[in-house]
N, C-alpha and C positions, 0 to 999 in steps of 0.2 A: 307241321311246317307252315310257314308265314307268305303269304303273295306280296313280293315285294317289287314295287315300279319306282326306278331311276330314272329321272329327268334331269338331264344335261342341258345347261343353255349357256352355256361357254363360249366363246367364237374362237379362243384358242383352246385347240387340240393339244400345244403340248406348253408349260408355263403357266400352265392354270391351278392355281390351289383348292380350287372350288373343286374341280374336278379331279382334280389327284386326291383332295380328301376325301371325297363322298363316294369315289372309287374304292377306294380304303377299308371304308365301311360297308360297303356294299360286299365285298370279298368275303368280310367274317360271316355275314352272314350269308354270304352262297354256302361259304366253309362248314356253315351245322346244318347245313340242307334244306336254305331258303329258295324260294323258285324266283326268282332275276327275271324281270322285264326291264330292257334297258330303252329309252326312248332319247337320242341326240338331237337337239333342237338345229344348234348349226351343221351336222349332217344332213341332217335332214328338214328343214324349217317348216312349221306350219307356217300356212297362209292369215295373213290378217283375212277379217271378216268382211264380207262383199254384201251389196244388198241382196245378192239373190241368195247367200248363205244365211244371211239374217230373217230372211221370207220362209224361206223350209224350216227354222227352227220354230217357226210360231204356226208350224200347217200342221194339222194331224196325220201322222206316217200314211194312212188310211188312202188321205187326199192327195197325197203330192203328188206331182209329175214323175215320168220318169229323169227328167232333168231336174228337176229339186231331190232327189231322192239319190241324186253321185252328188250335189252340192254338198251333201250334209253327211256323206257318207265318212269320211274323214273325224268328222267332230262327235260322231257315232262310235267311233273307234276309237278314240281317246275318253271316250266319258264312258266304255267296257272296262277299255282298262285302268283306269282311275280307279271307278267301282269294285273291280274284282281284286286291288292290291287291300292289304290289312297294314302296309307301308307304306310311305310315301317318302320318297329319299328326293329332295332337290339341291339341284348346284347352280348356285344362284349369285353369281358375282355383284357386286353395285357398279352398274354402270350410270353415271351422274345421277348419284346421289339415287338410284330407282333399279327395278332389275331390268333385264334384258328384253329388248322388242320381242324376240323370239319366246321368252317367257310369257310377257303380257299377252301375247294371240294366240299361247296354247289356254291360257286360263279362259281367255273369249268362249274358245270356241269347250270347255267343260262345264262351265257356268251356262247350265242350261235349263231354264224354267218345263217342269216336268222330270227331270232326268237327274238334276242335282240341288235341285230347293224347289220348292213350292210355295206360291201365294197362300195363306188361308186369313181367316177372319182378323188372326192376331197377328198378320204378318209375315212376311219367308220366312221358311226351314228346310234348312239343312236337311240335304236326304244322304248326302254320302258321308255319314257317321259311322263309328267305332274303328278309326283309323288313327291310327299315330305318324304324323310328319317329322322327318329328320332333314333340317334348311339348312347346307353347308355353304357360306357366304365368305367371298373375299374383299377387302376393300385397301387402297392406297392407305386413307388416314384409319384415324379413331370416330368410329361414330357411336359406339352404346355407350358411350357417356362422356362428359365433358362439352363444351361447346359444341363440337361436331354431333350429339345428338339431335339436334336442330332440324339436322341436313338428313337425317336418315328416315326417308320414304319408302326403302326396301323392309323392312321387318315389318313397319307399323302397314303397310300395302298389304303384303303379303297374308298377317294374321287376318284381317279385315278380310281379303278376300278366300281364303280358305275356311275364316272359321263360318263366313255366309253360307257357303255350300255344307258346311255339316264338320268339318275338319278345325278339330279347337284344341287337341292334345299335340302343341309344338314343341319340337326344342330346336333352339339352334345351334350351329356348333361357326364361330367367327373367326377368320383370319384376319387381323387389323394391322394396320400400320405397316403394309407390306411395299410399300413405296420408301421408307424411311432407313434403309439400309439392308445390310444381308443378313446384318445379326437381328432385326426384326423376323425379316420370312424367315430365320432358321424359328426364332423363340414363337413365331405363329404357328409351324410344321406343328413343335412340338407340343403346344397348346390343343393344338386341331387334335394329334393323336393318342393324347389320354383322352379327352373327352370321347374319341370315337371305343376306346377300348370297354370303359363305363355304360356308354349308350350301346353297344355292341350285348355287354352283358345284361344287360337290361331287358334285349330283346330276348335273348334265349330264356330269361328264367319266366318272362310273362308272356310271349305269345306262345314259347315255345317250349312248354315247362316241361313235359317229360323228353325232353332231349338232353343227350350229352352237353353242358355248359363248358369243359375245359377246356377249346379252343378257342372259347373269346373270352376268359374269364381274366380278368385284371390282375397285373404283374406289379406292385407297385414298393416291392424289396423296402420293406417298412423292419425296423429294427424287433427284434423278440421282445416280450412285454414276461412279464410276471403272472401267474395265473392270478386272476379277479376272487377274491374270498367269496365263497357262496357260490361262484357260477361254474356250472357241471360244463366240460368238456365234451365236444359233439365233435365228429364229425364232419369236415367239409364235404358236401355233394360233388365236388370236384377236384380228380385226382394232381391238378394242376397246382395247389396248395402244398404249400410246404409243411416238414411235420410241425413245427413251431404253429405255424397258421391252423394248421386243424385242431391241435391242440387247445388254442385257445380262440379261437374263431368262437363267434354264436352262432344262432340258430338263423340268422340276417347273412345272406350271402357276403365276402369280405368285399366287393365291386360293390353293393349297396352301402354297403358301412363308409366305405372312403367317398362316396359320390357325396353323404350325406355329409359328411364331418367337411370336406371341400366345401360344402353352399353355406354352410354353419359357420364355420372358424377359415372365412378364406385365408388369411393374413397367418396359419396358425401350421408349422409343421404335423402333422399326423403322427402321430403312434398307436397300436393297438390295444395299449392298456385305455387309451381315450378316447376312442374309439368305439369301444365295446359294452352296452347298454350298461350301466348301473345293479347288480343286483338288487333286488329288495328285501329289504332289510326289515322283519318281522317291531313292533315299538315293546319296549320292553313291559313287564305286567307293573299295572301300578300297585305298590303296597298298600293293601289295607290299613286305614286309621283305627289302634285301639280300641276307639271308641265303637266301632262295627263289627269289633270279633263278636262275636258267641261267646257265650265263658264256657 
């Protein structure tokens, strides 16, 4: 099982995509028996940083007072559980162009020299490594690209201060253009939830690889293909496969195959015949020249 912490920093409770999608995801993986720490920022808010918060962070635990030692108690408790997840799920809407107050003063108070980077000769590092972060982000326009990239301080903030602390393996998952009609947020929903289905399977076959993968494994009613000449017939590891899919599936789970052929041929309808690695194909023997027989 995977320790997974969900960080909420939505100020709406309900109307939020961020948080309805990263809810979402977070469910599959309760669903194969991830352990869920949920932390609500507008629930419950960190405090911005005080100077006497900033003084306890720079005292050795040894030394502090017992009133520097409840200051800092708080950002002790958020950088346990930062540490102890092997997930990191955020719902991180763009508020002008940047994420949320409420976001920026939990990262304060995690970013914390000794506990989540260290000075050394060649410069900080990262101590809260071998984590995988999942950024589910909302925004009114388009900002990954097109002019509106310009404007977007939430992603490029974000990677910068997660990958300082040790946190470098991101993906995001974006709802764009969700101000610009209903038929945007509906095609944002459904954007948001394949990629959560993909990332979902993701997680079960690599943190959580001897576990059941069928209840987050990708549904993506792809037409039946032809079997591939050469390629032997396996088994799907998950009973969620139809017989067509196991049949001709490879040895690459079908959630990998379609994640890949998506980032590869965006523009490109999928099928499983194209899909499915290439056999290889032995080069035929070249004929001996007369001239090199033996009599």
């Amino acid at each position: 099982m995977a320790n997974v912490l969900h960080i909420n920093s939505s100020v709406r409770n309900s109307g939020s995509l961020s948080r309805q999608l990263s809810g979402e995801f977070v469910s599959k993986l309760a669903a194969q028996g991830d352990t869920i720490v949920v932390r609500d920022l507008a629930a419950q808010p960190v405090p911005h940083l005080t100077e006497e918060v900033m003084g306890a962070f720079f005292t050795p635990a040894e030394q502090r007072s017992a009133q520097a030692a409840a200051a800092v108690q708080l950002s002790d408790t958020l950088v346990d559980e930062l540490l102890a997840a092997d997930v990191l799920v955020l719902a991180a809407p763009m508020y002008n162009f940047s994420v949320p107050s409420t976001l920026k003063a939990w990262i304060d108070h995690v970013a914390r020299a000794g506990r989540t980077f260290q000075y050394t000769a060649n410069g900080p590092v990262g101590l809260a490594t071998g984590k995988k972060a999942y950024i589910f982000t909302a925004s009114g326009g388009v900002y990954s690209e097109g002019p509106g990239a310009a404007y977007d301080y939430l992603s490029t903030y974000l990677r910068t201060a997660l990958g300082f602390i040790g946190i470098t393996d991101i993906e995001f998952v974006q709802a764009e253009g969700v101000a610009m009609g209903e038929d945007a947020v509906t095609s944002a929903i459904a954007k948001g939830r394949a990629s959560i289905e993909a990332l979902a399977a993701w997680v079960c076959r690599h943190l959580v690889p001897k576990r059941d993968c069928q209840s987050v494994m990708v549904d993506i009613s792809l037409p039946a293909a032809r079997p591939v000449p050469g390629r032997r017939a396996v088994r799907h590891e998950s009973p969620s496969c139809t017989s067509w899919q196991a049949q001709y599936c490879s040895d690459v789970p079908c959630s990998q195959l379609a994640l890949r052929w998506r980032r590869r041929h965006p523009l490109r309808r999928p099928t499983w015949a194209a899909m499915l690695p290439r056999p290889r194909i032995s080069a035929p023997l070249k004929k001996s020249s007369p001239t090199s027989r033996r009599p």
